[in-house]
C-alpha positions in Angstrom: 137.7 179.6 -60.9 137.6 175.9 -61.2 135.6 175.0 -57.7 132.2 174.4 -58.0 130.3 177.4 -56.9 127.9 175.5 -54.1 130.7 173.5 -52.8 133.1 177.1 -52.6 129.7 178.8 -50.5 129.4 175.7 -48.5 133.4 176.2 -47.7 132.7 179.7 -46.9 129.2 179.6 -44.9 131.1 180.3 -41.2 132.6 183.8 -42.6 129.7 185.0 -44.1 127.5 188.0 -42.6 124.2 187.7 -41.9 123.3 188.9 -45.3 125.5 186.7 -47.2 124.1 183.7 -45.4 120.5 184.8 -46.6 122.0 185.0 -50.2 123.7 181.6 -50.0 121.1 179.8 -48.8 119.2 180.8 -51.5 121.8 179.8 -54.1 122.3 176.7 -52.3 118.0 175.6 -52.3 117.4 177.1 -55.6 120.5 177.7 -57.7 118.8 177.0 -61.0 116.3 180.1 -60.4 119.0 182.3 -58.5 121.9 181.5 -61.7 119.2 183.8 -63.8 118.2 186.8 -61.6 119.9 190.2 -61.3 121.5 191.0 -58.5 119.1 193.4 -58.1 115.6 191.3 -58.0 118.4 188.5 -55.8 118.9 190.9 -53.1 114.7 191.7 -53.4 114.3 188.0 -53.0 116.4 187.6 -50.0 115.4 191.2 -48.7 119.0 192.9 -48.6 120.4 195.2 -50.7 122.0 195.2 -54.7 125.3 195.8 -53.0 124.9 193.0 -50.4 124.9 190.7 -53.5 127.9 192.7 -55.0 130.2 192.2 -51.9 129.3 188.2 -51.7 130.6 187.5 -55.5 133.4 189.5 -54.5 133.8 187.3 -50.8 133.7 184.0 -53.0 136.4 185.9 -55.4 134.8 186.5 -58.7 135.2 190.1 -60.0 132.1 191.3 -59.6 128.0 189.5 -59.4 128.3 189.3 -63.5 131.6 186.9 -63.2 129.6 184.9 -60.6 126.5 184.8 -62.4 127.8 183.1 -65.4 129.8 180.4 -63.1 126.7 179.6 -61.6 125.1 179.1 -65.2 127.5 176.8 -66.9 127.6 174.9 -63.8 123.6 174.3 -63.8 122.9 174.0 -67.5 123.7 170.7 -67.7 121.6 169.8 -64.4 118.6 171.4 -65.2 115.2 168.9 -65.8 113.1 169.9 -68.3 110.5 170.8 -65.5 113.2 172.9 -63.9 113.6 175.0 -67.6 109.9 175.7 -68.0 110.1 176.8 -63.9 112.9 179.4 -64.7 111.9 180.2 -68.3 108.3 181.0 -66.8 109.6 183.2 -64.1 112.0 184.5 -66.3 109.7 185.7 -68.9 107.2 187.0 -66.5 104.2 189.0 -67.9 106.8 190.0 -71.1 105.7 189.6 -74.6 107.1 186.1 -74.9 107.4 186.8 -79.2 109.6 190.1 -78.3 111.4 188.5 -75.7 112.2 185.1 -77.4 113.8 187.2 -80.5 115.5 190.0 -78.8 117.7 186.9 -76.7 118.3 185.2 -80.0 119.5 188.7 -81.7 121.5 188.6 -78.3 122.7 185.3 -78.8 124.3 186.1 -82.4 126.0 189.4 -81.4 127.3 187.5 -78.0 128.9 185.4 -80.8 130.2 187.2 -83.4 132.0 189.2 -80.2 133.4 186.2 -78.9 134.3 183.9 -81.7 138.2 183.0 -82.3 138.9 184.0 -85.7 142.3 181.6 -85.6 140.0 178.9 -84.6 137.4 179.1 -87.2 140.1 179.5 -89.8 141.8 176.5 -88.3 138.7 174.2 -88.1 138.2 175.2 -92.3 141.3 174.1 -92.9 141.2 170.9 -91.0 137.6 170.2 -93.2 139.3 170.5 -96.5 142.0 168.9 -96.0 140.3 166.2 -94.3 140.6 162.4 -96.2 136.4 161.9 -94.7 134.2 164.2 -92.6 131.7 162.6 -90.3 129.3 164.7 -89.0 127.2 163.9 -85.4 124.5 165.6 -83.5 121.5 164.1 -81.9 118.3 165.0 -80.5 118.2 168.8 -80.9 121.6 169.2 -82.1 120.3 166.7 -84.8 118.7 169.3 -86.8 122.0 172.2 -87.0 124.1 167.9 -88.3 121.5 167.7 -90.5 121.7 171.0 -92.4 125.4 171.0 -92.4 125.6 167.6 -93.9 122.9 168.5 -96.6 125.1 171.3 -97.6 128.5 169.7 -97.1 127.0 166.5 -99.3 127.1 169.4 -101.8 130.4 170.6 -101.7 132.5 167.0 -100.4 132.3 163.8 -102.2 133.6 162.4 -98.7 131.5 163.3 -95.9 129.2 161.3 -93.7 126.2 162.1 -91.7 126.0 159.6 -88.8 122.8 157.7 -88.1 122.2 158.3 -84.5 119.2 156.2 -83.7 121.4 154.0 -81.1 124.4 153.8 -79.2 125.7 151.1 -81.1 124.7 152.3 -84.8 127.0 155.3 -84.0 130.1 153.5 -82.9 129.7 151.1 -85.9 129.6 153.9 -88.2 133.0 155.7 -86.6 134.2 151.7 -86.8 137.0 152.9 -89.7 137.3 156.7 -88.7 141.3 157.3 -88.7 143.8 159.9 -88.3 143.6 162.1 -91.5 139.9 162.2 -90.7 137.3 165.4 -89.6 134.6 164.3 -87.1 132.3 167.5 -86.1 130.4 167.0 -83.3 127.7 169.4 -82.2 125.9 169.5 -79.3 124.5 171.8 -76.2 123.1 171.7 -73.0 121.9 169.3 -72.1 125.3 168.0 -73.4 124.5 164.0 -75.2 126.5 161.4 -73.6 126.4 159.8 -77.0 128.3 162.5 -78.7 131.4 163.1 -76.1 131.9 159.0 -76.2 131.8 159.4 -79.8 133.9 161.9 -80.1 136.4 160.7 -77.0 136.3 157.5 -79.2 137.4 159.6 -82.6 139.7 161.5 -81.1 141.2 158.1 -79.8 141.5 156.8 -83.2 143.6 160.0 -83.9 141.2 162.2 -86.1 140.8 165.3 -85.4 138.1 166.8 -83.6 135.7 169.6 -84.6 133.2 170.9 -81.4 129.9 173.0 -82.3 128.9 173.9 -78.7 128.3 176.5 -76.4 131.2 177.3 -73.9 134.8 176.2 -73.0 133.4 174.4 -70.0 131.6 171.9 -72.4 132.8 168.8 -72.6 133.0 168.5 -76.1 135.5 171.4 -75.8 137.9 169.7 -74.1 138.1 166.7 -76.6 138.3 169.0 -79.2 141.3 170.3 -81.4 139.2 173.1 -82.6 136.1 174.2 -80.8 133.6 176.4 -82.5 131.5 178.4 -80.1 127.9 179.8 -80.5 125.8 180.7 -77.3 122.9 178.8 -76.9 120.0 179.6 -74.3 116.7 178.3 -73.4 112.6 179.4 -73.9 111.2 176.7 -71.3 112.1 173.4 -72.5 112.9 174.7 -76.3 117.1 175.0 -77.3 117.5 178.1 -78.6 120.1 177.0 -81.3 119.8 180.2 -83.7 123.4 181.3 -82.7 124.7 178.0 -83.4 122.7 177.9 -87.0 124.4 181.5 -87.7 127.9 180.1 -87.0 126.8 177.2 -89.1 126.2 179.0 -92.2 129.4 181.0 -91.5 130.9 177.8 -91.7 129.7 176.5 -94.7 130.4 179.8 -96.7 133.7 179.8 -95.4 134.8 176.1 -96.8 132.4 176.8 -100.1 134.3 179.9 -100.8 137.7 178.2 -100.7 136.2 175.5 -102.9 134.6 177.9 -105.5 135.9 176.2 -109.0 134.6 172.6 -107.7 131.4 174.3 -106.5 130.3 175.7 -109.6 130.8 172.8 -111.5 129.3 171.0 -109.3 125.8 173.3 -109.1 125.7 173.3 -112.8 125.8 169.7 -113.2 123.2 169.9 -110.2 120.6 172.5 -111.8 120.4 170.0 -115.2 119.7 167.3 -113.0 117.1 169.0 -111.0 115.4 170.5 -114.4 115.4 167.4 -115.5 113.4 165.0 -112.9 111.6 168.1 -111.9 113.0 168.8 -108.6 111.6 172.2 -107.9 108.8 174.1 -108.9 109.0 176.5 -111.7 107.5 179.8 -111.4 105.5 180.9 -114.8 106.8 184.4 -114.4 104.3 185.8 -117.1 101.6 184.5 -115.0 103.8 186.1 -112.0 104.2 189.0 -113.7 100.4 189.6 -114.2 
């Protein structure tokens, strides 16, 4: 269902019952609290019952409150202030045990996933990496920290990759100045989506490389740029990112393209561990002393 969800309730406010108007109106004032509440403690708020809520998803035509719930999400996700996050993450959490809670939704997150993920897409975006002529790699504020780690461990396994400097606008562009077809550009980001990364990536993808999205849902709008879009769910604790999910499909990634690349690699590591021996690069247990 492509209409947005407040303007299809406002469309629909003269056939509603009584009930249903209570329930709109709520969506309508406070959509970013009522996108995360059961239909249960919904109906409680608006003081009708779990299967007054029911029968109003299935007026607006979504199968069932679940199917609504989750249009109402991706719809807000990218609208939320960071004042409105730690107002629904607060009443959200409640009087739970915020360490339990935080980790049981990231274990969530993961298996939501691994459920979900397109095998023929993730096989597809490995092959586009390594057969790709340069891989550029983007992600900035939050999403800065998942480009970061797969650039330290693609740097590793590519002699041709790039990790763009996003510290302005401008630097970015400049940096994509030569990206051509032939070329991987992997963007990553989540909500709040980064202008700067769908312009750089609408740009790439002008240019006629092909696109690799790390982001949370087909509704993003580095999916729709994308040739191959790699999907973790992402979710938020106040104003943190919860970007564990995308970190797991991260490290699935890198596997993936190291395994295909297993006589380069080990070469490559040997030549590595000498060097790092060498100028002392890591610390070197005394296991005697370890031992005792």
């Amino acid at each position: 269902m492509s209409k947005d969800i407040l303007a299809l309730i406002q469309s629909n406010m003269s056939g509603f019952s009584k009930g249903q108007k209570l329930i709109a109106n709520f969506i309508l004032s406070s959509y970013d609290k009522a996108a995360f509440m059961t239909a249960s403690r919904l109906g409680k708020t608006v003081n009708v019952s779990e299967s007054t809520v029911v029968r109003f998803a299935a007026e607006l035509g979504y199968d069932g409150y679940p199917a609504m719930q989750k249009a109402l999400q991706e719809m807000i996700r990218n609208k939320l202030t960071s004042i409105q996050r730690i107002e629904v993450s607060n009443d959200r959490i409640g009087q739970q045990d915020i360490l339990s809670m935080v980790l049981q939704a990231d274990m969530e997150k993961i298996r939501m996933t691994l459920e979900e993920t397109d095998r023929k897409g993730f096989d597809g975006a490995v092959d586009a990496i390594l057969s790709a002529r340069r891989i550029y790699i983007l992600g900035v504020r939050s999403a800065a920290a998942i480009a970061s780690f797969l650039g330290f461990y693609f740097n590793l396994i590519f002699e041709n990759v790039t990790l763009v400097n996003t510290a302005s606008a401008s630097e970015i562009f400049e940096q994509l100045l030569r990206v051509r077809e032939g070329d991987v550009v992997i963007g990553v980001s989540f909500p709040r989506y980064s202008r700067r990364t769908v312009k750089a990536l609408e740009f790439a993808h002008d240019q006629g490389a092909t696109v690799v999205a790390i982001t949370d849902s087909e509704a993003s709008p580095l999916a729709g740029i994308a040739d191959h879009a790699l999907l973790a769910k992402s979710d938020m604790a106040s104003f943190v990112d919860s970007l564990v999910a995308p970190l797991s499909l991260v490290n699935a990634l890198i596997v993936a393209v190291s395994r295909r690349k297993d006589n380069d690699l080990a070469a490559t590591f040997e030549a590595l561990e000498h060097i790092w021996d060498e100028y002392q690069v890591y610390e070197k247990v005394d296991q005697k002393a370890e031992e005792q």
